[in-house]
N, C-alpha and C positions, 0 to 999 in steps of 0.2 A: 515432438514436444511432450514431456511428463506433466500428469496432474498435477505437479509442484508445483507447476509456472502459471496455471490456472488464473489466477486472483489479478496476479501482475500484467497479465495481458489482456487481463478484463477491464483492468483501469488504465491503460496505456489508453484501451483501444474507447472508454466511456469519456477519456480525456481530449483525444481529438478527437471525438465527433461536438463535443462543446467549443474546442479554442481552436484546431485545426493544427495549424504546422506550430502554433507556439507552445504546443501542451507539455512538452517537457519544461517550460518555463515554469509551469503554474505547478508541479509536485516538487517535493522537498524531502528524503528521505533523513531521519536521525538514528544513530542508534548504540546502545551502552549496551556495553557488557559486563557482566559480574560472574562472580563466582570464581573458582580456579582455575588453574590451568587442565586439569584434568575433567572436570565437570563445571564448564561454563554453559551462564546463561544470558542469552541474547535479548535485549528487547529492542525493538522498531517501532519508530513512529513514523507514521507519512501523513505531511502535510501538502494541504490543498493550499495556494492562495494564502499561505503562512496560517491558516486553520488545521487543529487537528484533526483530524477525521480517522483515524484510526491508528489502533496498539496492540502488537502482537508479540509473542514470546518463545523462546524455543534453543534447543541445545545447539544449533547453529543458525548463522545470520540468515543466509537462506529461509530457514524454515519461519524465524521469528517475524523478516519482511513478505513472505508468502501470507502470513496470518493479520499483518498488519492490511497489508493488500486487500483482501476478503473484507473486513470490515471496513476500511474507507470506501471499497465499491460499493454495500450494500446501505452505505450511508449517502452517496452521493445515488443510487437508483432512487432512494428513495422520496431524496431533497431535488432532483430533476427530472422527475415522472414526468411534470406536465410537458419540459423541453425537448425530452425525445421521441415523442412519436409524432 
């Protein structure tokens, strides 16, 4: 596994330890793109529980849901400290 996938399987894996086997239920990916064809940009949202918890950007979708990833985890460590330990 590359560092790309970092983020996404830091929230996969912060999502079932809160909801269990329904955790794919509770995220919600969005995401638009702009720009051209030649130099597009990507942004992602992922939603918790129909919440935004994080926005990410980047010249492909990949990279924009990696960064979107990253800050919903660091949103939800934050908002679930006292539930995970």
């Amino acid at each position: 596994m590359t560092n790309v996938e970092q983020n996404r399987l830091g929230l996969n894996n912060l999502l079932q330890q809160r909801y269990g086997a329904s955790a794919a239920t509770h995220l919600r990916w969005k995401s638009v793109r702009n720009g051209t064809d030649h130099s597009p940009t990507w942004i992602v949202i992922a939603y918790i529980d129909d919440i935004e918890y994080g926005q990410g950007s980047g010249g492909n979708k990949g990279t924009a849901k990696e960064m979107a990833a990253g800050v919903a985890l660091r949103q939800l460590r934050r908002q679930w400290a006292h539930l995970l330990h």
